[in-house]
Phi, psi and omega in degrees: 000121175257152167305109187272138180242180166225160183271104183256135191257184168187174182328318191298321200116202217266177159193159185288127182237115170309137173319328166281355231255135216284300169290164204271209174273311188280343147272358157311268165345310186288306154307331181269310189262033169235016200273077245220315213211331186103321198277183193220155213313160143295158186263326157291356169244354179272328180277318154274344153262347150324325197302304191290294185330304172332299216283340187270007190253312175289349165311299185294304160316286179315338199236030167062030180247354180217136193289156192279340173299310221282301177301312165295340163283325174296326206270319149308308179282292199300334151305325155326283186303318178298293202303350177104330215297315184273006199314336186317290199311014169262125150219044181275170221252116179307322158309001191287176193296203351198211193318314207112022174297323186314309183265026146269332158259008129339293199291301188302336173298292184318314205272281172355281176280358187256276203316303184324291166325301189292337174290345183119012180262166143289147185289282190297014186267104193317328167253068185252131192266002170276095204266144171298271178335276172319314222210300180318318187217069180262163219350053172255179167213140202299326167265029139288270205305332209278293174315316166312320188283300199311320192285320169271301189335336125341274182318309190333297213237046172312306180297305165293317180314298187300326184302291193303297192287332177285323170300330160302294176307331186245346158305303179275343143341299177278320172272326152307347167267330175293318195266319147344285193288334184315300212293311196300357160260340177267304188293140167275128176315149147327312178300312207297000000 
C-alpha cells in the first residue's frame, strides 16, 4: 500500500507532507530530523495550546486585527482540537530539539488548514487565506506560548498530577520500609 503526498514549500524549499495529514512543512521537518522517543504529544498539552490560539483569535477579532469568518474559523478548529478530534495530526516527537517551536507549528499548522477547511478550502489550494503564522499565531511567541501550555495542561490535570505524585510517594515509601527491614536482617550486629 503507497502513501500519498503533497508538496508543501516553505523557507527551506519544498517537502512531502503526507496527504492525509492536517500539518505542514515545518512540522514534516520536525519528524524526519527529530525522532527521538516515538511518543507522541500529551493531550493536555496539545489542548492548552489550542487553548491559547482559541483565546488570541478572539482577541484579535474584538480588537479588529483578525477579520471575523478567519477567526472564528480558527476558533472552531481549535475547538476540534480541545474535543480530541484532530489528534492524529501532532505528531512531533515531545523530545524534539530547541524551544518548542516544532509544537507550535505542528498546532498552527494544524488549526491553519482544519480554518482553511471549514472555510471551504482545499489544504493545497493555493488561495486558502489562513496562513499558520499571520492569523494562528499572530502576535505569539513560541517561549510564551511552549510555558503557557505547559502550565496550564498542568492545571487541567492537576487531580492526575497529585494522583500520579502521591502514588510515587507511597511507592517509595513502601520500599523504603521493604529496605529498612531487608538491612535489619541483613546488617551485621554491633556485637559480632
Amino acid at each position: 500500500m503507497s502513501v500519498e503526498f503533497r508538496v508543501e514549500k516553505d523557507s527551506l524549499g519544498e517537502v512531502q507532507v503526507p496527504a492525509w495529514a492536517l500539518y505542514g512543512a515545518q512540522t514534516q521537518r520536525a519528524v524526519e530530523n527529530f525522532p527521538i522517543s516515538g511518543l507522541k504529544q500529551y493531550p493536555a498539552f496539545i489542548w492548552s495550546m489550542a487553548t491559547i490560539k482559541k483565546a488570541a483569535a478572539l482577541v484579535h477579532k474584538d480588537l479588529g486585527l483578525l477579520e471575523g469568518a478567519m477567526a472564528d474559523a480558527i476558533v472552531q478548529a481549535a475547538d476540534e482540537v480541545i474535543a480530541g478530534t484532530l489528534a492524529e495530526h501532532f505528531v512531533v516527537d515531545p523530545f524534539q530539539a530547541g524551544a518548542g517551536t516544532s509544537h507550535n507549528m505542528n498546532v498552527n499548522e494544524v488549526m491553519s488548514n482544519r480554518a482553511n477547511q471549514i472555510l471551504g478550502f482545499a489544504i493545497t489550494d493555493p488561495q486558502k487565506p489562513i496562513n499558520p503564522n499571520d492569523h494562528v499565531n499572530m502576535a505569539q511567541s513560541t517561549n510564551d506560548t511552549i510555558p503557557t501550555a505547559l502550565r496550564l495542561g498542568c492545571l487541567w490535570r492537576l487531580d492526575e498530577l497529585l494522583a500520579t505524585v502521591n502514588g510515587l510517594a507511597a511507592a517509595l515509601n513502601a520500599k523504603g520500609q521493604e529496605f529498612d527491614i531487608c538491612l535489619l536482617y541483613t546488617s551485621p550486629s554491633p556485637r559480632d
